[in-house]
Residue, then its C-alpha position, 0 to 999 in steps of 0.5 A: x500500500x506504501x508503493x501503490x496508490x489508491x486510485x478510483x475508476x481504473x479497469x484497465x489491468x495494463x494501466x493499474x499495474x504499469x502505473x502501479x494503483x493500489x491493486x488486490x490480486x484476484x489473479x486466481x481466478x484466471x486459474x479457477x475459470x480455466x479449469x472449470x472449462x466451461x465453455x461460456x460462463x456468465x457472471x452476475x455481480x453488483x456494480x462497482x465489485x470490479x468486474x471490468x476490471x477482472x475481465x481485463x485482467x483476463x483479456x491481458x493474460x489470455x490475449x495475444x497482443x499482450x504476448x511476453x507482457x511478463x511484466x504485468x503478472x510477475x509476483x501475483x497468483x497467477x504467475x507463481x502456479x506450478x504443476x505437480x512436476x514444479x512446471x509454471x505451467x501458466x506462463x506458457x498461456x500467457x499471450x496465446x490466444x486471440x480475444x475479442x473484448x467488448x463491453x455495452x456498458x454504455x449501450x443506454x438507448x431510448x429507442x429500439x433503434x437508438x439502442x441497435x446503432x450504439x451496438x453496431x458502434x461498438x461492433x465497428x470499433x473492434x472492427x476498426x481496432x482489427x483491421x490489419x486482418x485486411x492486409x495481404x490475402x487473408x480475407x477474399x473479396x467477398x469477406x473484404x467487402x463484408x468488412x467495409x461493410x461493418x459501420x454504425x446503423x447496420x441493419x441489425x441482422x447484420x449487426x447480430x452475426x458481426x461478432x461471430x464473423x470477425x471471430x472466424x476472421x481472427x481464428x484463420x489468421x491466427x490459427x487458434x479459436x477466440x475467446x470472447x468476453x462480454x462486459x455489462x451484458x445486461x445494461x442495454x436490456x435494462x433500459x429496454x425495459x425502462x425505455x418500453x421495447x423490451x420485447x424488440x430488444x430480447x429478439x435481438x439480443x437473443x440472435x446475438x447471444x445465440x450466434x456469437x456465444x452458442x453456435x460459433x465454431x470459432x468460439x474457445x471459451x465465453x466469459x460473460x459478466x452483468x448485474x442481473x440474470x435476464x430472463x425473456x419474458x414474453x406475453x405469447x410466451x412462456x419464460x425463456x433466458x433470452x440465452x436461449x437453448x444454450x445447453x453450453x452455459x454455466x450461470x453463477x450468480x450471487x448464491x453460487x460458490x464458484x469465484x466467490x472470492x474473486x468479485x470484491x474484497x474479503x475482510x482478510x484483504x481489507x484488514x491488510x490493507x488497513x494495517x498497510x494504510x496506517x488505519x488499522x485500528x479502523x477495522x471494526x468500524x470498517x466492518x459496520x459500514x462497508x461489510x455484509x455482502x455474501x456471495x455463495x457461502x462466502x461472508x464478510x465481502x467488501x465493496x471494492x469502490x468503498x474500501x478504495x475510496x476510505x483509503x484514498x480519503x485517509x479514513x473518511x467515512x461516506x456512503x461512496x458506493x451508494x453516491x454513485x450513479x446506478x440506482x435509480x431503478x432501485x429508487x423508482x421501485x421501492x417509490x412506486x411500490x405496494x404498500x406491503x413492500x414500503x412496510x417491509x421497507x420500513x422494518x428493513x430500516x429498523x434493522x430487520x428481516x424477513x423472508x422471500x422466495x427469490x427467483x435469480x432470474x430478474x424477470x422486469x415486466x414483473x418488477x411493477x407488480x410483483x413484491x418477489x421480483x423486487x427482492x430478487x432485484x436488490x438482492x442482485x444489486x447488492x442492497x439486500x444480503x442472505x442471512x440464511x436459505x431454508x428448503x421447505x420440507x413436505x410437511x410445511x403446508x401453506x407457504x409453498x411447495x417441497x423443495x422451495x427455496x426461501x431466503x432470509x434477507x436484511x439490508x446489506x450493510x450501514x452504508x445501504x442503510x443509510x443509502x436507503x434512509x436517504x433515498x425516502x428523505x429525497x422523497x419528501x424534500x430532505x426530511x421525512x417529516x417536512x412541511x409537505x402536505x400531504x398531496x405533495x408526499x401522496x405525489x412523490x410516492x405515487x400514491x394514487x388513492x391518497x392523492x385523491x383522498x387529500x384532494x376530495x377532503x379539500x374540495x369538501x371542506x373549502x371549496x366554495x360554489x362562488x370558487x368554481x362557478x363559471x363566468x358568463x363570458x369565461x367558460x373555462x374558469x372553473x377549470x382556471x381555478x383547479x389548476x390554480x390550486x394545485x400549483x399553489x400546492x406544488x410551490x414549496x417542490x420549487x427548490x427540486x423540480x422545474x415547474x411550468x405551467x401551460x407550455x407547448x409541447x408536442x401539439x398543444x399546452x399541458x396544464x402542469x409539468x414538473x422536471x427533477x433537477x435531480x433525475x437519479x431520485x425524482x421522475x417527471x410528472x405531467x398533470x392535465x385538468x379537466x371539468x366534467x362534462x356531464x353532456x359528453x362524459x357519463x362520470x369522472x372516470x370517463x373525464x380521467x380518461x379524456x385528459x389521458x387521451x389529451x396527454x398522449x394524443x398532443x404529445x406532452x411528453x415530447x418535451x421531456x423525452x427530448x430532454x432525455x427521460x425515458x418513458x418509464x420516468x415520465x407520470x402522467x396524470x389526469x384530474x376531473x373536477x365535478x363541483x367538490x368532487x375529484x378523481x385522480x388517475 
């Protein structure tokens, strides 16, 4: 630790070690995933555990570009394995193979077809990077033209058989099948799903996945790694990996042993580090704030992004890991949730657990109703641990089947807690007993029937017919007045939206829109009024419906998608007035 510097952001293996940052050998796992010899192995870990990172170092060892590159893996694990004979046999390995390396980490798209040009530009880049493939005579006419034509917005089927292709193009130059390794597999879908073309995008990345990881000759091992465990999931079908029909791929995820050790910090690391660091008698506090994450039988794992950063401020407590980007799907889940997963919020803040069956395939188009799919999600991200796992016996009548799995969860650590603690200040303005009424708190949690019981109580007890009767020459006074009121309501959210009223967008003015000025813990929230019209509409509910149809068919949402929400981010709200009666929807 005296040598080296701790450093923050690095995942390029080359630069940490020939700049020397502050590095934990994890070259083991080099070893372990080598000997398993699984021919395609995903990965799932929390963001932040180093998985970039690792999937460099193995790019480094394996790749031929890096051939007598000694230098980089001289004193760690990896260089120091003998055989039985006294044989350093993996140094032999080092620098033999030719590796494709790729990463869709920034693969976040609004649209299907936004979503299908970053991949092809990712697709073109390792083109461009291979491209002494087209010296001499190695490719034939047609393969060259094939090659030229690989630029960004190919047609996806092109796009999905791009990588297979340059597979077979580096296997015939070099001589030897290709590993190929799949950084942030998952984040496209992610925001597939959030951006609403989940369907479109399993279709492709289905035929991606099948082509370059399942029937590509070419292939000599896959390493895959993501946060979460994507299932297909399809009203006209039933549920499928979108890795479908992939007999030859081995998933290991949070609850699985194998490379347990490998994605974050054991506390033996981190105590010696510490000790290294001159903050050794920081150990247990240490312990409270930063351990607690469990991957298969292993306890006691650190997050790697918060021990470095303690380090790298010299012993300063903070939520690091939780301050950075990546939880706002976290936050609108557990915002927009049941009031049985708020309760269960609650107790978990208070320090408690409970019990879940977890299934580790994170299905989303669940995620918005079912209470299991939202465990199974923070599990995977790292905001719940297991404190224990029970198989239910044939005796145990009305919680499940024999042989179901139930796990025993908590929040992971102090830093989560506080992380979670807060995200609910967040909601309410920095303070969980703030001034908001009551609408205001109903509003932010999406909380629909308390909305509309604040404002029916309200309208009872101090609207007045002089209020909302309407003028002779003013026909839409009444309506006026209740956009009027609920402004003044909103006005202390001043300080955390940008709040405009009557503004074009799309083809036409919407009544209300609130922006977040912080888009990581607040949505956007568009509001249209509208007064009934007993000749026209035959209740309020029909009223609700007509300010919905005026929402979509004006494209009031143009705005904020411009601005770069997605979909999912983005509530629409209709109000229908009769009198001293409200319905919200």
């Amino acid at each position: 630790m005296n040598e080296h510097r701790a450093g923050l952001g690095y995942q390029d293996f080359e630069t940490v070690r020939t700049q020397q940052i502050f590095y934990i050998d994890k070259t083991d796992f080099i070893r372990e995933w080598w000997e398993n010899a699984d021919q395609v192995t995903l990965i799932t870990r929390p963001r932040k555990f180093g998985k970039t990172l690792n999937m460099s170092m193995t790019e480094c060892f394996f790749s031929n570009k890096y051939t007598d590159r000694s230098d980089l893996f001289e004193g760690l694990s990896i260089w120091e394995e003998k055989s039985p004979d006294g044989e350093y046999k993996y140094r032999k390995l080092q620098g033999t193979f030719p590796v494709i390396f790729l990463s869709f980490a920034n693969v976040k798209a609004a649209t299907y077809e936004e979503m299908v040009f970053r991949i092809t530009h990712v697709i073109t880049e390792l083109y461009n990077e291979n491209d002494y493939l087209l010296k001499g005579s190695l490719l034939n006419e047609k393969e060259q033209e094939y090659y030229h034509h690989i630029k960004p917005g190919i047609d996806a089927q092109l796009a999905v058989d791009a990588i297979r292709s340059m597979a077979g193009f580096m296997q015939n130059y070099h001589g030897k099948k290709v590993i190929i390794i799949l950084d942030e597999y998952d984040t496209p879908m992610q925001a597939a799903w959030i951006s609403g073309y989940w369907e479109e995008a399993v279709q492709f990345f289905s035929a991606l996945y099948n082509s370059t990881f399942k029937t590509n000759k070419y292939l000599e091992r896959g390493l895959i790694t993501g946060i979460t465990r994507v299932p297909n999931v399809s009203l006209r079908e039933p549920l499928e990996s979108i890795f479908t029909g992939m007999n030859n791929l081995n998933v290991i995820t949070t609850t699985s042993d194998k490379y347990m050790t490998f994605f974050g910090f054991t506390e033996k690391e981190v105590f010696t580090a510490l000790e290294d660091a001159g903050l050794g008698e920081q150990k247990e506090k240490v312990k409270r704030w930063y351990d607690g994450f469990t991957f298969g039988t292993c306890k006691d794992i650190y997050n790697p992004w918060s021990i470095v950063s303690f380090l790298n401020e010299k012993g300063k407590y903070d939520t690091y890991w939780s301050n950075t980007s990546g939880n706002g799907l976290v936050n609108q889940l557990i915002q927009e949730g049941t009031p049985y997963i708020k309760q269960i919020m609650e107790d978990l803040l208070q320090g408690k657990s409970f019990e879940a069956e977890i299934d580790e395939k994170i299905v989303f188009d669940q995620l918005n109703g079912s209470a299991d799919a939202v465990w199974s999600l923070l599990l995977a991200t790292g905001c719940l641990k297991v404190l224990a796992v029970r198989t239910l016996d044939a005796d145990e009548e009305g919680v499940g089947e024999e042989g179901d799995v139930w796990y025993t969860l908590t929040i992971t650590n102090l830093e989560t807690r506080r992380m979670f603690r807060k995200m609910v200040k967040n909601w309410f303005g920095g303070n969980a007993e703030a001034s908001y009424n009551n609408f205001i708190k109903a509003l932010l949690l999406n909380d629909v029937e308390g909305m509309n019981e604040f404002m029916n109580k309200i309208a009872r007890h101090s609207f007045s017919s002089f209020d909302i009767a309407k003028g002779v020459s003013d026909d839409d006074a009444p309506e006026r007045f209740y956009h009027g009121f609920v402004l003044g309501l909103m006005v202390d959210l001043s300080g955390r939206f940008e709040i405009t009223s009557n503004r074009e967008s799309g083809f036409g003015r919407y009544d209300i829109m609130l922006s977040p000025k912080n888009r990581e813990c607040d949505d956007a929230y568009i509001i249209e009024f509208k007064v009934h019209k007993p000749l026209k509409e035959k209740d309020l509910a029909q009223t609700v419906a007509n300010a919905h149809a005026q929402i979509d068919e004006k494209l009031y949402d143009a705005k904020l998608i411009a601005d770069g929400f997605f979909p999912k981010q983005i509530h629409k709200y209709g109000f229908a007035f009769r009198g001293k009666e409200c319905l919200i929807g």
